[in-house]
Phi, psi and omega in degrees: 000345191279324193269029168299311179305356189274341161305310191096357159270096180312318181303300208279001164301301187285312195298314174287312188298300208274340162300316178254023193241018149101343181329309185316324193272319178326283194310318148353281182298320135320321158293332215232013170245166198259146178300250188007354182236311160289012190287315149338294194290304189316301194293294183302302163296340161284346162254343148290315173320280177332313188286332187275353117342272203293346168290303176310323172251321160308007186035079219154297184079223197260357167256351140317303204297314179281351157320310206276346125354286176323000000 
């Protein structure tokens, strides 16, 4: 997910995060592991996810998005 700005298209940005990063096996493991064994993977995924959100859409990440809030 770190090397998405290096295309420099935000669409084919959004198109490779939600098509490759893999959710389907995430949900997978969530359904069928006891939380405890995926709570570490879960944490680590949701904060990559959120940063590679928030580059895309604030150009920036979240200390861009609060300038502009201000």
């Amino acid at each position: 997910m770190r090397l998405l700005p290096k295309l420099g298209d935000p669409q084919s940005e959004l198109l490779l995060l939600r098509s490759c990063m893999g959710i389907a096996k995430l949900f997978f493991g969530l359904r069928t592991c006891q939380p405890v064994h995926v709570k570490d993977a879960a944490l680590f995924f949701d904060k990559g996810l959120r940063e590679a959100i928030e580059e895309l859409v604030v150009c920036g990440g979240l200390e861009v998005w609060g300038c502009i809030r201000l």
